[in-house]
C-alpha positions as a Markdown table, in Angstrom:
| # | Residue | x | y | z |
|---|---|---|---|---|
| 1 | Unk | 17.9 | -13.7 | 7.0 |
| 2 | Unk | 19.0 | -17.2 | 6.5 |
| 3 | Unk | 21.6 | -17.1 | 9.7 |
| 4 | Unk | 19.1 | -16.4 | 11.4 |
| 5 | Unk | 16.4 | -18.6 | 10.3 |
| 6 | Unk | 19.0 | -21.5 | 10.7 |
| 7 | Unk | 21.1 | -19.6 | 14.0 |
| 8 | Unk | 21.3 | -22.0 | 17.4 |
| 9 | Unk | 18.7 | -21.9 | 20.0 |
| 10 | Unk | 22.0 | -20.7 | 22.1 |
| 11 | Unk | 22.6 | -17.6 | 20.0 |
| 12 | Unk | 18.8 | -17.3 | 18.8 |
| 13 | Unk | 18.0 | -16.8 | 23.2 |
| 14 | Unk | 20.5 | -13.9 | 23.0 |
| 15 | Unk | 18.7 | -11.6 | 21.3 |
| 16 | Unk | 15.4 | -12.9 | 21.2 |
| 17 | Unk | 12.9 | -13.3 | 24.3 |
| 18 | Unk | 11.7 | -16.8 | 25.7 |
| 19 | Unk | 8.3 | -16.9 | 23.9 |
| 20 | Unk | 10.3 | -15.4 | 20.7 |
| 21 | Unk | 12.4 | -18.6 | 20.4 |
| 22 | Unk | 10.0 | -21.3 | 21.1 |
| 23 | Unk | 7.4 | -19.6 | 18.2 |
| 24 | Unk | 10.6 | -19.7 | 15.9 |
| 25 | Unk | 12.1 | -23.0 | 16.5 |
| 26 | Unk | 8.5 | -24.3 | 16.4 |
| 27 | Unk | 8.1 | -23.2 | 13.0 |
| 28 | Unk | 11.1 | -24.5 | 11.8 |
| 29 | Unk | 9.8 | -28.0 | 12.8 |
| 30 | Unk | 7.0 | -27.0 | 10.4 |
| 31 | Unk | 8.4 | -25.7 | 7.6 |
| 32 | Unk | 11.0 | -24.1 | 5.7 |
| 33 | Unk | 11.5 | -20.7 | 4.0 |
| 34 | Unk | 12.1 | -22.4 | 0.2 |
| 35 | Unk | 9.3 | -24.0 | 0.9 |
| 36 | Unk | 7.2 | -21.3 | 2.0 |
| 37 | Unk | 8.5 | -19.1 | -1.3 |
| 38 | Unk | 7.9 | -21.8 | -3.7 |
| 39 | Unk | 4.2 | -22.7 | -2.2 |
| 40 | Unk | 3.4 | -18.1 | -2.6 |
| 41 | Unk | 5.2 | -18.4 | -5.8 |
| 42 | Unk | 2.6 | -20.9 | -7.8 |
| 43 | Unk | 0.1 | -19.1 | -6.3 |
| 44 | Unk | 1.5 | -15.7 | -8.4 |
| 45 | Unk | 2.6 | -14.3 | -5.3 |
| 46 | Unk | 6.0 | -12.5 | -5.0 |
| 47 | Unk | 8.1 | -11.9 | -2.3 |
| 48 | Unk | 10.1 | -8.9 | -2.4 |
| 49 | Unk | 13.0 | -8.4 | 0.8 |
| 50 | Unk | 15.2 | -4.9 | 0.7 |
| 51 | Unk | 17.8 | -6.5 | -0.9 |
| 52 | Unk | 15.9 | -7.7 | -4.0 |
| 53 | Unk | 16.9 | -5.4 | -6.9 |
| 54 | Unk | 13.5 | -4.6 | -7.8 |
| 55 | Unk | 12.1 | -3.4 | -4.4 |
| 56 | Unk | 10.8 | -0.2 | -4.7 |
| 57 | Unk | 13.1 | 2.8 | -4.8 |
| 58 | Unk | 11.0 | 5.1 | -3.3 |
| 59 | Unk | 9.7 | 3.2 | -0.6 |
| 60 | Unk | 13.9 | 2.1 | 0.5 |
| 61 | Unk | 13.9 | 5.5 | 1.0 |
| 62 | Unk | 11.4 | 5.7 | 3.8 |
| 63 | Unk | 12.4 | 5.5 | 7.5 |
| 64 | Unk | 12.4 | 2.0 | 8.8 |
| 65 | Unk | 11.4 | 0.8 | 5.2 |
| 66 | Unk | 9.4 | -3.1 | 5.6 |
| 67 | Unk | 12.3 | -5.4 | 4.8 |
| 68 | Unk | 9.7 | -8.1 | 3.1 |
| 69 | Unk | 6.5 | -7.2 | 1.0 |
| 70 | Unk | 4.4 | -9.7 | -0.7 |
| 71 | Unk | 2.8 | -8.4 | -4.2 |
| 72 | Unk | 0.8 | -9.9 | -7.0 |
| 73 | Unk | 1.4 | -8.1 | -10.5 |
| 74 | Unk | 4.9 | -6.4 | -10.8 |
| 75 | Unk | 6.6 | -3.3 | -9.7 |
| 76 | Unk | 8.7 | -1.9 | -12.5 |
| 77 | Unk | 10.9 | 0.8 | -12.8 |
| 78 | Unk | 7.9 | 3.6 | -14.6 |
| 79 | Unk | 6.2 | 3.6 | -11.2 |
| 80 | Unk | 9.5 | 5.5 | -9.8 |
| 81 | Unk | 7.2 | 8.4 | -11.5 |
| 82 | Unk | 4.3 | 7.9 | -8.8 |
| 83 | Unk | 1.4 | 10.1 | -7.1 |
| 84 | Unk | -0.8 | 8.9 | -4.2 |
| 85 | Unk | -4.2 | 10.2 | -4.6 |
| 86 | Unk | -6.4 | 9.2 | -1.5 |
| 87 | Unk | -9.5 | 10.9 | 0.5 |
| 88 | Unk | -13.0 | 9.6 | 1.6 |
| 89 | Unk | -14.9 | 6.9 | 1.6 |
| 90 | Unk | -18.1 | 9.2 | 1.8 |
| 91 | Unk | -17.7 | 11.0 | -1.6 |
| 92 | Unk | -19.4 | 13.6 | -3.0 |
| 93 | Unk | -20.1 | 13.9 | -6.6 |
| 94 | Unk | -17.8 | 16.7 | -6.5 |
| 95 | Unk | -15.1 | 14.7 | -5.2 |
| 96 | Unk | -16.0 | 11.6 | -7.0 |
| 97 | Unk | -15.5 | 13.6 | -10.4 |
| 98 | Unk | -12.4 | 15.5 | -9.1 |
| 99 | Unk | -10.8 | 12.1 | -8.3 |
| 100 | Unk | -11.6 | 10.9 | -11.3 |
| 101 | Unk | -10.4 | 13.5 | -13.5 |
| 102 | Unk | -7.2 | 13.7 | -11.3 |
| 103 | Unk | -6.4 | 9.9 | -11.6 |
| 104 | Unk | -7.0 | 9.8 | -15.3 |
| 105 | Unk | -5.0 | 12.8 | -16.5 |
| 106 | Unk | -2.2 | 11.7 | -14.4 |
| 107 | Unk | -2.1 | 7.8 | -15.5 |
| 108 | Unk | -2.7 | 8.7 | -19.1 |
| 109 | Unk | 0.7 | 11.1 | -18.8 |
| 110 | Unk | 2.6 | 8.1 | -17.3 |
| 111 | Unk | 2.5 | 9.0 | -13.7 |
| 112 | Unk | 1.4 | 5.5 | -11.9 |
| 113 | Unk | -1.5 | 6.1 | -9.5 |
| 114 | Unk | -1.0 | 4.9 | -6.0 |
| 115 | Unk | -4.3 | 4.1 | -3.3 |
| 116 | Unk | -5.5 | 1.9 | -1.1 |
| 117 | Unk | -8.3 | -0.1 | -2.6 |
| 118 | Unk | -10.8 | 1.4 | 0.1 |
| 119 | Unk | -14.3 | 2.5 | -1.3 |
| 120 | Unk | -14.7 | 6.0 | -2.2 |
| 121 | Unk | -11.9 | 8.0 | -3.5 |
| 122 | Unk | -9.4 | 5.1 | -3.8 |
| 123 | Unk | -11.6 | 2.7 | -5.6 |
| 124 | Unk | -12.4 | 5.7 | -8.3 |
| 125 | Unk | -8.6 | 6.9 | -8.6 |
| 126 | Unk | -7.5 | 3.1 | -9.4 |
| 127 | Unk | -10.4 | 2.9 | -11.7 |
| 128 | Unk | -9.4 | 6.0 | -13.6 |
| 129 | Unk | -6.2 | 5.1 | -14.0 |
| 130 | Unk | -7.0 | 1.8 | -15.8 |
| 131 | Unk | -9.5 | 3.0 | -17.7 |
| 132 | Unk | -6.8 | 5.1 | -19.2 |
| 133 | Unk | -4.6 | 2.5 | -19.4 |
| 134 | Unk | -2.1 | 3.5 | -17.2 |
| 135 | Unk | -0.5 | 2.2 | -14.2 |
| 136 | Unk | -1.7 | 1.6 | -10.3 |
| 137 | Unk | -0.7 | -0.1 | -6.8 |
| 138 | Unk | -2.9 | -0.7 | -4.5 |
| 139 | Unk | -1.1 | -1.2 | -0.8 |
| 140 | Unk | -3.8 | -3.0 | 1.2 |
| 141 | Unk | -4.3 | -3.4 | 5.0 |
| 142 | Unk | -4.7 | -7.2 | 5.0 |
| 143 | Unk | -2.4 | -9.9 | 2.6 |
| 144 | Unk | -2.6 | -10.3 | -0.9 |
| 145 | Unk | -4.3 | -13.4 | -0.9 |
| 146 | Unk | -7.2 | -11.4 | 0.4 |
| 147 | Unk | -9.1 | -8.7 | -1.3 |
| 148 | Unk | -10.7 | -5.9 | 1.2 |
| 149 | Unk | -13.4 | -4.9 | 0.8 |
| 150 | Unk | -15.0 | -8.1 | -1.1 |
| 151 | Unk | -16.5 | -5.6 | -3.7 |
| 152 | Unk | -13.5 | -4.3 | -5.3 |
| 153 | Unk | -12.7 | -8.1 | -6.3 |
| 154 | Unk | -12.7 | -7.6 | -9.9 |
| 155 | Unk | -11.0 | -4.0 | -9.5 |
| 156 | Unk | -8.4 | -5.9 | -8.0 |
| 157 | Unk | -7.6 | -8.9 | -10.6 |
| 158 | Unk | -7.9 | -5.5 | -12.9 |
| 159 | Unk | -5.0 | -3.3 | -11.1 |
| 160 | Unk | -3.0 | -6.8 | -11.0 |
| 161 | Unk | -3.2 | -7.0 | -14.6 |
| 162 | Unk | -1.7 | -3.7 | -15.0 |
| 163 | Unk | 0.1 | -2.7 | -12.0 |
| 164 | Unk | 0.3 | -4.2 | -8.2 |
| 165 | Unk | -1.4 | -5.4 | -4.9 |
| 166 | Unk | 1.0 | -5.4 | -2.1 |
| 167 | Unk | 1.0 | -5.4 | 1.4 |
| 168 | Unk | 4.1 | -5.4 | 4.1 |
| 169 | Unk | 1.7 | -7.9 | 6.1 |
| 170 | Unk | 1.7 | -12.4 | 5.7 |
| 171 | Unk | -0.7 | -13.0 | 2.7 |
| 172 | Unk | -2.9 | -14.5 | 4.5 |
| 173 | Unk | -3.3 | -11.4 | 7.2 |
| 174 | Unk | -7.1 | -11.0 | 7.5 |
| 175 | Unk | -8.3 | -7.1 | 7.1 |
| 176 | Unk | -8.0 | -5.7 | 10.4 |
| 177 | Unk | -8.7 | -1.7 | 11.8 |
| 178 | Unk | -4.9 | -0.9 | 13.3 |
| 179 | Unk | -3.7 | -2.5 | 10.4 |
| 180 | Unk | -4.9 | 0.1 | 8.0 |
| 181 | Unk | -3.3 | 3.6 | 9.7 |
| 182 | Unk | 0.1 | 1.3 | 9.4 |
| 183 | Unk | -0.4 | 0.5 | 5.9 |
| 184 | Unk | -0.9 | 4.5 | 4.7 |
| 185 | Unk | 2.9 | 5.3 | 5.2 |
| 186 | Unk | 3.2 | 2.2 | 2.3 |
| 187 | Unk | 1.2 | 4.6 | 0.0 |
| 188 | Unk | 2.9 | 7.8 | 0.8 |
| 189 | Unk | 6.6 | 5.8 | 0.7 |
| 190 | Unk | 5.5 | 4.5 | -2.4 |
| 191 | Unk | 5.0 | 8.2 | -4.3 |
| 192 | Unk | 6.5 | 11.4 | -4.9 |
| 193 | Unk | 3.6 | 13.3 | -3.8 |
| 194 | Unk | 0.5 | 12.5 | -2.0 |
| 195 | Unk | -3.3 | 14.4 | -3.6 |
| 196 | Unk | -5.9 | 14.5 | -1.1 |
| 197 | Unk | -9.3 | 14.8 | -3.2 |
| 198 | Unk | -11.8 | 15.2 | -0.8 |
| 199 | Unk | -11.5 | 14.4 | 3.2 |
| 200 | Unk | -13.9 | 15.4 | 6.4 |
| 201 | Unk | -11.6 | 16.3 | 9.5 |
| 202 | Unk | -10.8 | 12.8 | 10.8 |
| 203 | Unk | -10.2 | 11.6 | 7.5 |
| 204 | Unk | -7.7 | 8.3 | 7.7 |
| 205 | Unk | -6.4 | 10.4 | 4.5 |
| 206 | Unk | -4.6 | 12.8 | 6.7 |
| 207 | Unk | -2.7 | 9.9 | 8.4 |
| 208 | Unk | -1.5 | 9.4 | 4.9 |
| 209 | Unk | -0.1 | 13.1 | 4.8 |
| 210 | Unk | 1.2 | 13.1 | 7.8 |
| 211 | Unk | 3.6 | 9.7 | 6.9 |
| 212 | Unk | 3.8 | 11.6 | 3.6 |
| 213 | Unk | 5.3 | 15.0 | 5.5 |
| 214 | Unk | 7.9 | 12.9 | 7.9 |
| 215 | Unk | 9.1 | 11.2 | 4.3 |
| 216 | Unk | 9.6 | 14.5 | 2.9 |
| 217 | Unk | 7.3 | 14.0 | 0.1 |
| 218 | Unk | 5.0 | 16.9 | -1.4 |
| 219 | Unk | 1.4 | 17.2 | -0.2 |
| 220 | Unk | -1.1 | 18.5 | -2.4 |
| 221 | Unk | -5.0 | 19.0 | -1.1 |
| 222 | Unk | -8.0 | 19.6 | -3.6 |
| 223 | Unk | -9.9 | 22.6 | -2.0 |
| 224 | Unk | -14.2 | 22.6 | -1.7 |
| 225 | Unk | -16.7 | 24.5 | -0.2 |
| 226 | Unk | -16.2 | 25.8 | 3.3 |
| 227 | Unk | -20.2 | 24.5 | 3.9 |
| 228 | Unk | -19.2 | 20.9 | 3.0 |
| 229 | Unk | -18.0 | 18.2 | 5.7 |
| 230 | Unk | -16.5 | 16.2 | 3.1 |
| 231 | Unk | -13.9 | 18.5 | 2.2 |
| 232 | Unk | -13.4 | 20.6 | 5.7 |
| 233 | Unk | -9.9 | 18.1 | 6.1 |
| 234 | Unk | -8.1 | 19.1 | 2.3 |
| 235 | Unk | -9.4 | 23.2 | 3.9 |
| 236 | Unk | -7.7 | 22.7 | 6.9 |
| 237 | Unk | -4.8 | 21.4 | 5.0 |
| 238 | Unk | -4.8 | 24.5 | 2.7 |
């Protein structure tokens, strides 16, 4: 990555387009990349490339893994042991107690819970799993120096404190729609298995299981009633 941070404009134009080289080489004028680290650093921002030891074992597994994600809190070796658990915004209070009970027993066995700090059922399964003092990562659709949405500030500085927020995108990335579908193969990549609690049809969940079936990891689906919208996508599943 440094050769080709520092590689002539000759060599840089022979395998990068026009526009390509002028964004790159005006960059360069601007800064450097030990500058850059140093500046995420003191603001408790890591910076994690696939040659770091401690990038994630599971998700170097994944097809084209992101070679640099940006984190605040720390990834350590327990979260090998790893479940998504993901599902609706729009809970019901059936799936808002499933999730809950889910999250908990699995965090306060060691597993570390993995979401995606949306309302609903993420919010509640990273919630659960703190509350039983066990481990979470939340992989975001926007960067880390961000939190999305604004109401899950304090869940975040929480899940930091015991756990991770990460994201494959520039910390400073604001939230944005096509960003989010991207980010769910992150949270399938990240686990051995991937719990849907409660999802309707068109679900962004079952983007997550579908990332989590071409990774070869399991796929688990909480069933509920066959009258109830919320859960028609986990029925289908089943």
């Amino acid at each position: 990555m440094r050769d080709a941070w520092y590689a002539d404009p000759r060599e840089l134009r022979s395998v990068l387009d026009r526009r390509s080289c002028e964004h790159l080489t005006a960059c360069r004028s601007r800064c450097t990349p030990e500058a850059e680290y140093e500046a995420l650093r003191a603001q408790g921002i890591d910076v994690v490339t696939l040659r770091h030891d401690h990038y994630p074992d599971l998700l170097r597994e994944i097809p084209s893994p992101p070679p640099v994600i940006f984190l605040r809190g720390e990834v350590t070796l327990e979260d090998r042991r790893a479940v998504a658990i993901v599902g609706t915004r729009r809970m019901s209070g059936y799936g808002r107690e499933l999730t809950k009970t889910l999250a908990y027993d699995l965090a306060k066995a060691g597993v570390t819970i993995v979401s995606g700090l949306a309302k609903g059922v993420d919010g509640i399964a990273h919630a659960a799993a703190l509350d039983a003092r066990g481990r979470t990562i939340a992989v975001m659709g926007n960067g880390v120096k961000r939190v999305y949405p604004a109401v899950h500030q304090a869940l975040a500085k929480r899940i930091i404190g015991q756990g991770a927020v990460l994201s494959d995108l520039h910390p400073d990335a604001p939230p944005d729609a096509p960003n989010f579908p991207a980010r769910n193969r992150l949270i399938s990549g990240l686990a051995l298995a991937v719990v849907v609690t409660e999802a309707p049809l068109r679900s962004g969940a079952l983007i997550t299981v579908d990332f989590a079936a071409d990774q070869g990891r399991d796929v688990f689906a909480v069933p509920g009633s066959v009258h109830s919208e919320a859960s028609a996508g986990c029925n289908r599943l089943l």
